[in-house]
N, C-alpha and C positions, 0 to 999 in steps of 0.2 A: 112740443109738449113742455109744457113752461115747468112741471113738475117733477117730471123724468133727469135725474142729476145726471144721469148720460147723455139726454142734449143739452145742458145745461155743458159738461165738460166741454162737448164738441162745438158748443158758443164761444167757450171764450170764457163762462161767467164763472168756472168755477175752476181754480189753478187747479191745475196737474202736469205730471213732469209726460208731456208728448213727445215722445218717440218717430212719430210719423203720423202726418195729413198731408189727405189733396182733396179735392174739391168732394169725394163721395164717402171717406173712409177717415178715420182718427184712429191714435193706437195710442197706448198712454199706460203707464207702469202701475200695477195694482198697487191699493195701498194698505193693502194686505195679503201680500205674496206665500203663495204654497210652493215658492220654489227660486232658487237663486235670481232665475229668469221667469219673471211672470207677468206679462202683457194683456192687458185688455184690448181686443180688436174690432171698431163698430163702424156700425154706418152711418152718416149723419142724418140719415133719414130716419125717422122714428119708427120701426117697426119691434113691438112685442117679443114676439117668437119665432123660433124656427116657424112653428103651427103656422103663424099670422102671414107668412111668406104670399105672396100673392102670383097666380101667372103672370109671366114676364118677366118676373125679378130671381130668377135662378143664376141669371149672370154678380147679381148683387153677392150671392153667397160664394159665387166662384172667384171674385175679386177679394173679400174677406179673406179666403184659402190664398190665393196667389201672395197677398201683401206679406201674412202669418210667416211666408215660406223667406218672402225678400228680408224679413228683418228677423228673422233667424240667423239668414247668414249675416247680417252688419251686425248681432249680436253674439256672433261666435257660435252657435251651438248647432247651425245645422250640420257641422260632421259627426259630432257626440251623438246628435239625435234630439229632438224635440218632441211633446205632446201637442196635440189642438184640440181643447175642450166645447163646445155646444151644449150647454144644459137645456132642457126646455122643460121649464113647468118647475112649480115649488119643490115634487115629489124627487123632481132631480136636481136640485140643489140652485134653481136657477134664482137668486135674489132680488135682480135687477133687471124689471119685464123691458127690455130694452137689447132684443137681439145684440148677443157678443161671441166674440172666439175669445176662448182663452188660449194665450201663448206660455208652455212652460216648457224649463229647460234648466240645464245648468247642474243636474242631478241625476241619479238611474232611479228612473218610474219603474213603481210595483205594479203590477197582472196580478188579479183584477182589479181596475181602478177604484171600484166603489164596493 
């Protein structure tokens, strides 16, 4: 989606400081962080939403989860503890219709988050 600036990162065409990719997944440091530690974690597949998730591709959001966790610990925080955000939908805060994890850390998170 030539319009979507999250495949747009995950091209290539638009700098950001990448953290981690491989062939299905990019992770890339927000550039406007709610937290010491704050990652964006996506697929380079264009999908929307959580909603938009399709059968078959539940392994896609387990791989999201699994990456979220590996570079928690290359970025210190998973002994402290880390958050993983999913918004979906305007109503929960989601900006960018481009399925993401957010990775935060680096802080003690407040109950209830929203």
């Amino acid at each position: 989606m030539a319009e979507c600036i999250f495949c747009r990162i995950a091209a290539g065409e638009v700098p950001s400081t990448i953290v981690y990719e491989d062939e299905e997944i990019v992770a890339f440091r927000d550039l406007s962080p709610q937290a010491p530690t704050h990652i964006l974690i996506i697929p380079r597949k264009h999908v929307p939403s959580v909603s938009d998730l399709e059968a078959g591709e539940e392994a896609a959001m387990g791989r999201l989860l699994r990456v979220a966790g590996e570079i928690a610990a290359k970025e210190g925080i998973s002994e402290s503890g880390y958050r993983l955000v999913v918004n979906c939908g305007k109503d929960a805060g989601q900006a960018v219709d481009h399925l993401h994890v957010h990775l935060l850390g680096g802080r003690r998170m407040g109950w209830p988050p929203g």
